[in-house]
VMD Tcl script that draws the C-alpha trace (Angstrom):
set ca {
  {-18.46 30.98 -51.49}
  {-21.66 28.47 -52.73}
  {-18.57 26.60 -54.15}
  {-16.57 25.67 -50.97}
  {-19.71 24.92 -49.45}
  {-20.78 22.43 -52.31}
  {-17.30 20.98 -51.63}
  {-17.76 21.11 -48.04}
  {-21.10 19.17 -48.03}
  {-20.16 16.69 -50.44}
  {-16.76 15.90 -48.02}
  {-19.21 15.47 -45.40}
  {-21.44 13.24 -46.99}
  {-18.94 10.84 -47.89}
  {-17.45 11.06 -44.34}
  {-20.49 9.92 -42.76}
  {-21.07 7.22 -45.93}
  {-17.88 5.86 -45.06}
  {-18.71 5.82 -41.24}
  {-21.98 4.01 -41.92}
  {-20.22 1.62 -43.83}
  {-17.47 1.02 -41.27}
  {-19.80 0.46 -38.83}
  {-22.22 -2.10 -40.53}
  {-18.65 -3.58 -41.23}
  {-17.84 -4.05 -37.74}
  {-20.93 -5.35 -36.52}
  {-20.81 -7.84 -39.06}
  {-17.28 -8.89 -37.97}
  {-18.51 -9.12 -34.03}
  {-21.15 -12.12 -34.99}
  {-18.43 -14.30 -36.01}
  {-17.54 -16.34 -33.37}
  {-13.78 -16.20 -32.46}
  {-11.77 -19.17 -32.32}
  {-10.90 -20.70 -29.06}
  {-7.64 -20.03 -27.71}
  {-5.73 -21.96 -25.01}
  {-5.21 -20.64 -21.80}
  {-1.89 -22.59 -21.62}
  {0.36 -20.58 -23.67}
  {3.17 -19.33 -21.76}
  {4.48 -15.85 -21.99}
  {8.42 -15.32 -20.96}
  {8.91 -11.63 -19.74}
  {12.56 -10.77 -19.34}
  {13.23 -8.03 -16.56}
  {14.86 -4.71 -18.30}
  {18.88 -4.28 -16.24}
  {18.70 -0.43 -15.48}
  {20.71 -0.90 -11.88}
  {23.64 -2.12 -13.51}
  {23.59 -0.22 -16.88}
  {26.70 1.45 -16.58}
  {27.54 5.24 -17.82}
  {30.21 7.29 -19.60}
  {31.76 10.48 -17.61}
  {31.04 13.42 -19.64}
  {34.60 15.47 -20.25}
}
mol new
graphics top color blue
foreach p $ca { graphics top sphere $p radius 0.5 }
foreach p [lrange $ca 0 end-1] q [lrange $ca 1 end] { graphics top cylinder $p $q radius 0.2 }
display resetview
């Protein structure tokens, strides 16, 4: 029993290390400043055909 929860505690302890990390990580990352993107980019969206989709008679 004292052996799982060695194992347990030390699979914790890394978990939350590795959270820590992540989030000094992260808040790092959000200083950066982003790059500027233009607003002028144009997006096509194509509308899906379901009225006319057409379907087989089961037999």
């Amino acid at each position: 029993m004292m052996t799982f929860f060695t194992i347990l505690l030390v699979l914790i302890g890394l978990n939350v290390a590795m959270v820590i990390a992540s989030m000094k990580s992260v808040s790092k990352k959000m200083k950066k400043p982003t790059a500027n993107i233009p607003e002028s980019t144009n997006t096509v969206i194509y509308p899906i055909d379901l009225i006319t989709s057409s379907y087989k008679k089961a037999v």
